[in-house]
NUKEDREN-213669 format. One record per residue (C-alpha): x, y, z. Coordinates in steps of 0.5 Angstrom, whole numbers, plus 500, padded with zeros to 3 digits. Layout:
XYZ ...
***
This chain:
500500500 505505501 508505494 500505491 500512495 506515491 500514486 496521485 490518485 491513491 493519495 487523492 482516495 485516502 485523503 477523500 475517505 478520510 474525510 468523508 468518514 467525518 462527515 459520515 461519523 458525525 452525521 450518522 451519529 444523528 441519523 441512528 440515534 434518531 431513526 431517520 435512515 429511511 429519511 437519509 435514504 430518500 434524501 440520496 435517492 432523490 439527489 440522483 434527479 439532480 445528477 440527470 437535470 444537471 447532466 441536461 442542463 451541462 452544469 456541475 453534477 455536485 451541485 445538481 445532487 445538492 440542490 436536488 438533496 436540499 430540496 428533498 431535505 426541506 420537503 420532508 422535514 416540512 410535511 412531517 413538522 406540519 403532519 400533512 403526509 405521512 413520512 414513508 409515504 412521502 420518502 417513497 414519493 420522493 424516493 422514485 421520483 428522484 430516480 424516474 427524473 435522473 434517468 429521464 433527464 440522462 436519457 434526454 442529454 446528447 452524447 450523455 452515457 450513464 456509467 451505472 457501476 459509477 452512480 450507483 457505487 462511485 469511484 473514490 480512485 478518480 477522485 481529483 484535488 478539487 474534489 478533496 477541497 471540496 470535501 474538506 469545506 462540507 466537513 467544516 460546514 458540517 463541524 462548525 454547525 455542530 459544534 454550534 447547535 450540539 446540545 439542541 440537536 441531542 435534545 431533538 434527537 433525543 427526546 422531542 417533545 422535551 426540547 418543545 417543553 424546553 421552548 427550542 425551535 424543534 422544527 427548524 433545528 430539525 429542517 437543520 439536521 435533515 439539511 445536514 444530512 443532505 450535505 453529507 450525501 452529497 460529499 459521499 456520492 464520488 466516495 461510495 455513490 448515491 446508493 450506497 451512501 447510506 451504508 457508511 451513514 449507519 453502519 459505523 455508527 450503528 456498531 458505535 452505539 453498540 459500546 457508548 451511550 454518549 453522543 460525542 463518543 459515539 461520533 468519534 467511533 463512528 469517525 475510526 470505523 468508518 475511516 477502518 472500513 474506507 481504508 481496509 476496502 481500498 487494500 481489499 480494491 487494490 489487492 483483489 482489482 475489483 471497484 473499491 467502492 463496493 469493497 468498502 461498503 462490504 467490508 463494513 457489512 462483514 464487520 457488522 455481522 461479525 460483531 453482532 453475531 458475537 454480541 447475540 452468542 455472549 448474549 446467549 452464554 455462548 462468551 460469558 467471561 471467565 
***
């Protein structure tokens, strides 16, 4: 591995992942905790409108995806606030819709050729220096908002009606959140693609709750594993020529099953201490 980091692009896909893995810590945290998976994953799958009307209308794919993610953000967080439409059936609304646009608008682009394998897992090897820049803004966005609204965005979490008791604006700290979220999708879709984003989004963080209860240690967990399974999944990529995306998000499959296997048979005797 280190001769494969003298390679510009090999050092361009760690720099990403790493990146990417605090966004996903951070941010997945907050998804798990709050149980808005389902959410998230409507969010990434609506953003894949943004990428055909962009590739329709010749303009940046990364800001298609994110005023298509925004939007979709904004949209389910509003009808849910008000109780309009119930929250599953507008996430799989959004969730087709999304996808019927990107392929519509794909289809329409002269000369456009779709790289299925590339959307749906991406490609974290053709990642350039801008992309890495960009990466490394979003995670500041995302940071500094945190660090801002953290004790509000635990009290919406955690316990709803308490932060309305308490008198926090819930539903635009909750619009705030799934905005947040959107964000995230958005720097994920060069690392592992746009269906394969939320798997990053849970995975560590769902492995992470599993030996906290603090939010905070939570999110750096989330951070370590995730970056573990990124860059394990690049070796895996590299060693086996095969893309690394899917590699990553299997590896962090694995791991999860492993442990869960092992905590269900300590939980059944099959472990117990000495």
């Amino acid at each position: 591995m280190f001769d494969v980091l003298q390679l510009e692009f090999m050092r361009n896909a760690v720099f990403a992942g790493l990146l990417a893995s605090v966004a996903c810590g951070v941010i997945g945290s907050y998804v798990v905790v709050k149980r808005i998976v389902f959410i998230s994953g409507g969010i990434s799958h609506a953003s894949f409108g943004g990428l055909g009307v962009a590739a329709w209308l010749g303009v940046s794919h990364l800001f298609g995806a994110l005023v298509f993610s925004l939007a979709a953000a904004l949209v389910i967080g509003w009808f849910s606030i008000k109780g309009r439409e119930r929250e599953d059936t507008l996430i799989g609304a959004l969730w087709a819709i999304g996808m019927a646009l990107g392929i519509l608008f794909m289809d329409m682009t002269p000369g456009y050729v779709v790289n299925p394998t590339s959307i749906l897992f991406g490609d974290i090897l053709r990642v350039s220096r801008a992309d890495v820049y960009l990466v490394a803004a979003l995670n500041v966005v995302i940071l500094v908002t945190v660090y801002f609204f953290y004790k509000e965005f635990l009290a919406v979490s955690l316990d709803h009606e308490f932060a309305e008791l308490r008198g926090l604006p819930v539903g635009a700290l909750y619009l705030l959140l799934l905005c947040l979220v959107a964000l995230t999708v958005v720097v994920m879709l060069r690392v592992v693609g746009i269906v394969l984003v939320i798997a990053l989004l849970t995975i560590p963080a769902a492995i992470s709750r599993w030996y906290t209860s603090r939010l905070f240690t939570m999110m750096l967990l989330s951070t370590a594993f995730g970056a573990a399974f990124i860059m394990s999944g690049l070796a895996a990529s590299y060693i086996a020529d095969r893309p690394a995306g899917a590699c990553i998000i299997l590896t962090a499959a694995v791991v999860y099953a492993a442990l869960w296997t092992f905590r269900a048979l300590r939980a059944r005797g099959r472990f117990a201490p000495a």
